[in-house]
C-alpha positions in Angstrom: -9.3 51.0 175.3 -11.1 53.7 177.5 -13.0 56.3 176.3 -12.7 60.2 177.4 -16.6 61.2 177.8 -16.5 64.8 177.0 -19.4 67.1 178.4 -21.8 67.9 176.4 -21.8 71.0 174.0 -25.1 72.6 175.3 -23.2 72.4 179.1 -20.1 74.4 177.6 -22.1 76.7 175.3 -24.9 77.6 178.6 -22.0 77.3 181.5 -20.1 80.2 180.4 -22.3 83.0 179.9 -24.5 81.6 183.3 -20.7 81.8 185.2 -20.0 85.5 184.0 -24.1 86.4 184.6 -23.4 85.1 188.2 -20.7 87.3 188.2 -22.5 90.5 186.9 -25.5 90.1 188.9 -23.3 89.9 192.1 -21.2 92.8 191.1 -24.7 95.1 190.2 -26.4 93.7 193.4 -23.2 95.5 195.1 -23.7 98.8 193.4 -27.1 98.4 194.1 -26.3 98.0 197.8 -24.4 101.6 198.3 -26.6 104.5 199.1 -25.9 108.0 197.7 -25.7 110.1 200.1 -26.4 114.2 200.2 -23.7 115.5 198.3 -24.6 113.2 195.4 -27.8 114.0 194.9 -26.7 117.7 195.5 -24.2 117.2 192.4 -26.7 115.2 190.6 -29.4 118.2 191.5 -27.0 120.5 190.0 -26.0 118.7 187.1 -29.5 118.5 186.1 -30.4 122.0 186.4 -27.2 122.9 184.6 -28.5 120.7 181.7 -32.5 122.0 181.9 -31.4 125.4 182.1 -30.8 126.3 178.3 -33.7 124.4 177.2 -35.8 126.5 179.6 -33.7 129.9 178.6 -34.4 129.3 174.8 -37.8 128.5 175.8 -38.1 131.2 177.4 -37.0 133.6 174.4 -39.0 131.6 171.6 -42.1 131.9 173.5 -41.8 135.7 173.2 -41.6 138.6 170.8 -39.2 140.4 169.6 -38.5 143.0 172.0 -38.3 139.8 174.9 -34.4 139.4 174.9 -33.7 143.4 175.1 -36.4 143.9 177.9 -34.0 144.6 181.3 -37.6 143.6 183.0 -37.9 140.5 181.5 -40.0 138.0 183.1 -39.1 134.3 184.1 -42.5 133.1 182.8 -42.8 132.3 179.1 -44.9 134.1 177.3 -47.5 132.8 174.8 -45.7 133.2 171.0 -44.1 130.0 171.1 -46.5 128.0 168.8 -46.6 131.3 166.7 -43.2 131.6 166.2 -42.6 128.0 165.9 -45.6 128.3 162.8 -43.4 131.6 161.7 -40.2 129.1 161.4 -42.2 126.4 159.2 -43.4 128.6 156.9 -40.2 130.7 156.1 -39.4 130.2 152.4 -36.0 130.9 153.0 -35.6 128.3 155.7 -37.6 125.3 154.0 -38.1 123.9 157.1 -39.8 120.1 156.7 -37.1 119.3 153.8 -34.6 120.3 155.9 -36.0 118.2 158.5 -36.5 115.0 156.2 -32.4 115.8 155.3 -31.3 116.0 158.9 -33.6 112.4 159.7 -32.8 110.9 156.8 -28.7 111.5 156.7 -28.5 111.0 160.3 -30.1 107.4 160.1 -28.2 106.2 157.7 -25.0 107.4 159.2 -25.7 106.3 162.1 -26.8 102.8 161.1 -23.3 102.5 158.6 -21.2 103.7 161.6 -22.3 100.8 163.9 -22.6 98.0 161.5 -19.0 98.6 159.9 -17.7 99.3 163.6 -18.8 95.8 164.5 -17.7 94.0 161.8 -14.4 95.5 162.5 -14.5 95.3 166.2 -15.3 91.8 166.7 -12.3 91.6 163.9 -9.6 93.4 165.7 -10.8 91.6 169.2 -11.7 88.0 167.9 -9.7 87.4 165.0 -6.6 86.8 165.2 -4.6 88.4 162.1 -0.9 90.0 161.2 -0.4 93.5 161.5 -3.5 93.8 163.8 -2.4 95.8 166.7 -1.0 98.1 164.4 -3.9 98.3 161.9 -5.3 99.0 165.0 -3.3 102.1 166.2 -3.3 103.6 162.6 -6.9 103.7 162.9 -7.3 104.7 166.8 -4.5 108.0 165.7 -7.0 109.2 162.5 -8.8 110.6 165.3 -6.5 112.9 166.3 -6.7 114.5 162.1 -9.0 117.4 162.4 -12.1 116.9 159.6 -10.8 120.6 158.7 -7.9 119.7 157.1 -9.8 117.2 154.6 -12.0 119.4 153.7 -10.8 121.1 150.3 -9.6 117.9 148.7 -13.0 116.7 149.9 -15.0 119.3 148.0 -13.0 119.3 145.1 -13.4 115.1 145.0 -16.9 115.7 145.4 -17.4 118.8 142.8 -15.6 116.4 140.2 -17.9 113.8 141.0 -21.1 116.4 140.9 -22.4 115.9 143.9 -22.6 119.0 145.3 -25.8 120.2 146.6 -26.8 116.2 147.4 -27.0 115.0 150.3 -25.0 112.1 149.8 -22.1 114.5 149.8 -22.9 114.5 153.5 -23.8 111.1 154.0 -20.8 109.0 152.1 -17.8 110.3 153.7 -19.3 109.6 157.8 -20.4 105.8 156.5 -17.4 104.5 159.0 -16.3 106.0 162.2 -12.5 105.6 164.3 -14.1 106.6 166.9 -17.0 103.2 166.5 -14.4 101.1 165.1 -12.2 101.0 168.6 -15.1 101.5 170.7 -16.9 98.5 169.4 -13.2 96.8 169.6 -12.8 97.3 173.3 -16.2 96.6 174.0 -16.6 92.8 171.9 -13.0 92.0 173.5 -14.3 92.3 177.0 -17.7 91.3 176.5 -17.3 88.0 174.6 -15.2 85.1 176.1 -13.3 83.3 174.0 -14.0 79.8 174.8 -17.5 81.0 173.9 -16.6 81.6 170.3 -14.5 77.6 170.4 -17.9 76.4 171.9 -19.2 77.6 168.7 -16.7 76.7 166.4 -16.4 73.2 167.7 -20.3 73.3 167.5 -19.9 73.5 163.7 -20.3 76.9 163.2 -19.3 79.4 160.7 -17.4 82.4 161.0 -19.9 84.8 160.0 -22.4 82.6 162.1 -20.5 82.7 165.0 -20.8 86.6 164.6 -24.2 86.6 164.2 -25.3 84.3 167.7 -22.7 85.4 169.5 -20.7 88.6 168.9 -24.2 90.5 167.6 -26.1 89.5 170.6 -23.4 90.4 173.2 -22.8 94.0 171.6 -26.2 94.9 171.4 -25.9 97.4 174.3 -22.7 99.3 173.0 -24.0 99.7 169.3 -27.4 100.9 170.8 -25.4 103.8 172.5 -22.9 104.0 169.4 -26.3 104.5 167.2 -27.4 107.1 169.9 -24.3 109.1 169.8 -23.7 108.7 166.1 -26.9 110.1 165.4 -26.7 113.1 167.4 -23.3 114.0 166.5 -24.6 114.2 162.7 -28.0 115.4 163.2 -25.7 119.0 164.8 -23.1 118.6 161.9 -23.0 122.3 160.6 -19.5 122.8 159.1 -19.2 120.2 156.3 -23.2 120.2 155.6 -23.2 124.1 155.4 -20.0 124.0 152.7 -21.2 121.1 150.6 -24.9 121.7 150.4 -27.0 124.3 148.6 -29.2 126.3 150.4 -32.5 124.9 148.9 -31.4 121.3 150.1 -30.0 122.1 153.5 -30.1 120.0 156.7 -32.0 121.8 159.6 -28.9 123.4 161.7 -27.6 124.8 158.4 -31.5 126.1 157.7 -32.1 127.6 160.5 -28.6 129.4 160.4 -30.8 131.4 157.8 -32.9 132.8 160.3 -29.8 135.0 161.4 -29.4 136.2 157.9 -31.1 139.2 157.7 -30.1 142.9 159.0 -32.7 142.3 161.7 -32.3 139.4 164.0 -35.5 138.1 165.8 -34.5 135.7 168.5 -37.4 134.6 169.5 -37.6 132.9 166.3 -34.3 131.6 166.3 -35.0 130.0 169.1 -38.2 128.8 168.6 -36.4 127.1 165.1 -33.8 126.0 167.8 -36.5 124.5 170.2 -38.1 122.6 167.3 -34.4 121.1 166.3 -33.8 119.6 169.4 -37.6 117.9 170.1 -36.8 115.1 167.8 -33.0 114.2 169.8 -35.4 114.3 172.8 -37.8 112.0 171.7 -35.3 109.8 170.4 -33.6 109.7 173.9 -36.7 109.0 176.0 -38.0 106.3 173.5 -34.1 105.0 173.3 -33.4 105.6 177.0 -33.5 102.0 178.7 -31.0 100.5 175.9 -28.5 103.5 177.0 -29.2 102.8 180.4 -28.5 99.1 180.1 -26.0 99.8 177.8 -24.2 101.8 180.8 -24.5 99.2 183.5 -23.5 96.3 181.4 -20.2 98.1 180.7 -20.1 99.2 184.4 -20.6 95.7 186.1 -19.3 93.3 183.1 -16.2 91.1 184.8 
């Protein structure tokens, strides 16, 4: 009787990913071959000064008095208020700036986590798991997007008022726990990203399903929920419409708190942008220290065969 020698399961488990890392490194050592030319860095020039511009504008305001916006003179260098009117912003009772701060960190963290642990779970479901009804599981989900959060919102608030958590900030934070949106992008991105005979190698290794998640489809989505986190967290951090209905004013988040600043009969936009300024310095900060993943998180979706 003869035997079949099979290869090895290290050869199967290491061949695939080295074949498709062949295959990305070619395809990224193409785009890195092509020069941009003039008009691309002429777009690119634009686009970026299209983008600096408000920061600078608002800048430009917060770092001036009162009178700066009205001035028909006004000059294109800031002024000097800006740490004064920033100080002016921190210590407005009405505004209650550093717990509105610790609100806006706190809720959007936590969101933002939720969103891309239950997206992957349910992405490498819909893309590796073969189960009835998928597809259309699937395409009930995908067209939830297309339901405006405005329509929700009364039977919300009442569900919430009977439940008494109104003026908590869970109010804010339980009903954005999953996300349509993260659910089909993690799909799309763990169906093209993972080969199956990958998750066989796996299986015929001895592994679990949940194991199998964990070594393989974890690893491989890594860039995707790094920029699902990113985008997740910004789109909560400006969430004004639902956190400014729900929440009491001594337990806002910061864009509903500094919507106070506007409240009075006299409007000083210097300080509102100032408060403004301050807002967006922590989004910036996360973006330069969380750059590289979106970066890589780009060009693995850009040169994955």
């Amino acid at each position: 009787m003869s035997s079949v020698s099979t290869p090895p399961l290290a050869i199967v488990d290491e061949g695939i990913p080295n074949a498709a890392g062949r295959r990305r490194n070619e395809r990224t050592t193409k785009i890195r071959g092509v020069r941009a030319g003039f008009w691309v860095y002429m777009g690119l020039g634009v686009v970026a000064v299209s983008a600096i511009f408000p920061y600078y504008w608002s800048f430009l305001i917060g770092s001036g008095d009162s009178s700066t916006i009205n001035n028909p003179n006004m000059s294109w260098i800031p002024g000097g208020n800006f740490i004064e009117n920033a100080i002016s912003v921190m210590r407005d009772p009405a505004v209650n700036f550093w717990l509105a701060l610790w609100n806006s960190i706190f809720s959007s963290t936590i969101i933002a986590a939720s969103v891309v642990i239950f997206s992957t779970l349910a992405g490498w479901a819909f893309a590796k798991l073969k189960f009835k009804g998928g597809t259309w599981l699937l395409a009930f989900v995908v067209a939830t997007m297309a339901v405006p959060m405005q329509l929700g919102v009364v039977p919300l608030y009442i569900l919430f008022a009977d439940l008494g958590w109104t003026g908590n900030i869970g109010a804010i934070i339980v009903p954005a726990l999953t996300s349509a949106f993260g659910v089909f992008w993690m799909t799309q991105y763990i169906g093209q990203a993972v080969p199956d005979e990958l998750i066989e190698a796996a299986r015929v290794d001895g592994a679990s399903q949940l194991r199998t998640f964990w070594t393989v489809g974890v690893v491989a989505a890594r860039p995707a929920a790094a920029m699902l986190f990113l985008f997740t967290f910004v789109g909560a951090w400006n969430q004004f419409f639902w956190p400014f209905i729900v929440l009491d004013r001594q337990s806002p988040t910061l864009p509903v708190a500094l919507s106070l600043l506007q409240a009075n009969y006299f409007v000083d936009y210097s300080i509102v942008l100032a408060g403004v300024l301050l807002a967006t310095i922590p989004l910036i900060l996360l973006f330069v220290f969380a750059g590289k993943q979106l970066v890589s998180g780009i060009m693995a979706g850009a040169v994955k065969g």
